[in-house]
GUNURO-983549 format. One line per field, with one value per residue (C-alpha): residue number from 0; x negated, y, z. Coordinates in pm, 1 decimal, padded with zeros to 6 digits. Layout:
k	c(NUM  ...)
x	c(X  ...)
y	c(Y  ...)
z	c(Z  ...)
END
This chain:
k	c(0  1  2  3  4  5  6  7  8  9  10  11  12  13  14  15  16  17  18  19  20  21  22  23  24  25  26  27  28  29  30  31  32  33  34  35  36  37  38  39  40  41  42  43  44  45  46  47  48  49  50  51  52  53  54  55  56  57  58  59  60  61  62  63  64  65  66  67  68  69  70  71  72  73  74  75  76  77  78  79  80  81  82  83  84  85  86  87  88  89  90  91  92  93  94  95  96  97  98  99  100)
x	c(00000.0  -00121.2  -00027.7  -00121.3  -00172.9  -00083.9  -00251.2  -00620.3  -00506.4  -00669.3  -00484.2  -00535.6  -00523.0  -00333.1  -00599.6  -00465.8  -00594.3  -00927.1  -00987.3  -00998.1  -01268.3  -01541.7  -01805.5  -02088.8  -02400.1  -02514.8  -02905.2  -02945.8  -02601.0  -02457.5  -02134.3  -02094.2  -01771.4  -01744.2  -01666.1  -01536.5  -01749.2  -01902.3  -01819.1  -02084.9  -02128.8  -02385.5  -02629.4  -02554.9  -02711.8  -02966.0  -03063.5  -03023.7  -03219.0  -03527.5  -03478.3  -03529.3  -03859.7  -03932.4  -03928.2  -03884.3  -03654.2  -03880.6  -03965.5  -03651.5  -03536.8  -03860.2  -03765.9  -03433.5  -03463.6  -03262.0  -03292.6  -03384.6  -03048.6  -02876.6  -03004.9  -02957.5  -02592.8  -02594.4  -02782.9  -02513.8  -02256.4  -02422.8  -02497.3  -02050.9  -01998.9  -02239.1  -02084.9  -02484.0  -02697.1  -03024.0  -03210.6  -03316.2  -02926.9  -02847.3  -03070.7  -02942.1  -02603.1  -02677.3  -02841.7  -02582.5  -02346.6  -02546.9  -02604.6  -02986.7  -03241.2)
y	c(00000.0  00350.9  00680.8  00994.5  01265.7  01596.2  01819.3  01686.4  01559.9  01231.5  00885.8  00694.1  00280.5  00142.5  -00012.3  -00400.1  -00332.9  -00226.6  -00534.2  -00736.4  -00528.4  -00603.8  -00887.6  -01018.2  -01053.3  -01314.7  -01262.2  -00953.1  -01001.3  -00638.9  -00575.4  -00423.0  -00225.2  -00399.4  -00105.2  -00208.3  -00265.4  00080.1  00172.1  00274.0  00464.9  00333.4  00661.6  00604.3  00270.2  00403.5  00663.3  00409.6  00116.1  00399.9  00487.1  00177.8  00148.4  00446.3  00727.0  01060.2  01336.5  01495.9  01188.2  01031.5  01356.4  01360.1  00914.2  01023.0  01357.9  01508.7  01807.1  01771.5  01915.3  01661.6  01422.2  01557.8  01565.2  01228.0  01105.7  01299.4  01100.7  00720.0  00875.6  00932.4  00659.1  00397.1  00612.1  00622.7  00947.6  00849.3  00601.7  00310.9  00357.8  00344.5  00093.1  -00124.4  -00096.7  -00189.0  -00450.3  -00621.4  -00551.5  -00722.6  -00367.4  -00445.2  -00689.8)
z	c(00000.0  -00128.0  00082.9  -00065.0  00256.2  00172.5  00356.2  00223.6  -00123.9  -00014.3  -00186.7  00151.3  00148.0  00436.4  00674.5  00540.0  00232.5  00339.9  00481.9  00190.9  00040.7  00308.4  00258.8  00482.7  00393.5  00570.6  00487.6  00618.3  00868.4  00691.4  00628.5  00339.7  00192.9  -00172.6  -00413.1  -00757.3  -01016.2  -01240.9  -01566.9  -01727.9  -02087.6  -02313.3  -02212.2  -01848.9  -01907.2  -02089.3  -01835.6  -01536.3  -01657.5  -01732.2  -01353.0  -01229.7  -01426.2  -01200.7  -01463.5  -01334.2  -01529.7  -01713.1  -01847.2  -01856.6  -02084.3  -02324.8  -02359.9  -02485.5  -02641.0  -02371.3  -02160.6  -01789.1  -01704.9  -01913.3  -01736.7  -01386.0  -01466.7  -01575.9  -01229.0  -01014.1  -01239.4  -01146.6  -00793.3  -00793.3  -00963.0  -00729.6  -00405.5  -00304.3  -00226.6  -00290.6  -00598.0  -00388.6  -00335.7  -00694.7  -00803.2  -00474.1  -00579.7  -00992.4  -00901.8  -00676.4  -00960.4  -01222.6  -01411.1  -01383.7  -01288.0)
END
């Protein structure tokens, strides 16, 4: 069941649901909250495998003929998309999503 709360704009889940999107990690004993799987475009792809080979912007933009603000926008965009804030975050979360290797 979906509630939608007014005063923040927030779509809130009821607390059932949320339940049945934690797992356990039973190597590490975390519990994790399982967030569904990203969508990426082809260039989001692109521009995350080249971060996990550890390629900073600059580089990143001169691979692809970008600009460096290019692809800052498109690392806030996998940052959203991942729900992480860092990229050992990202690269975390691709990987246990099968994104990368």
């Amino acid at each position: 069941m979906v509630y939608h709360d007014v005063e923040s704009g927030k779509t809130i889940r009821a607390i059932s649901d949320l339940f049945n999107h934690f797992w356990f990690e039973k190597a590490t004993g975390e519990l994790w909250f399982s967030r569904t799987t990203m969508t990426l475009t082809l260039r989001q792809q692109q521009i995350l495998t080249l971060i996990a080979t550890e390629l900073t912007t600059a580089q990143i933009a001169n691979t692809l003929g970008l600009s460096v603000p290019t692809i800052e926008t498109h690392r806030r965009n996998l940052f959203r998309k991942a729900g992480v804030r860092s990229v050992a975050g990202l690269v975390k979360e691709a990987m246990r999503q099968g994104l990368i290797e």
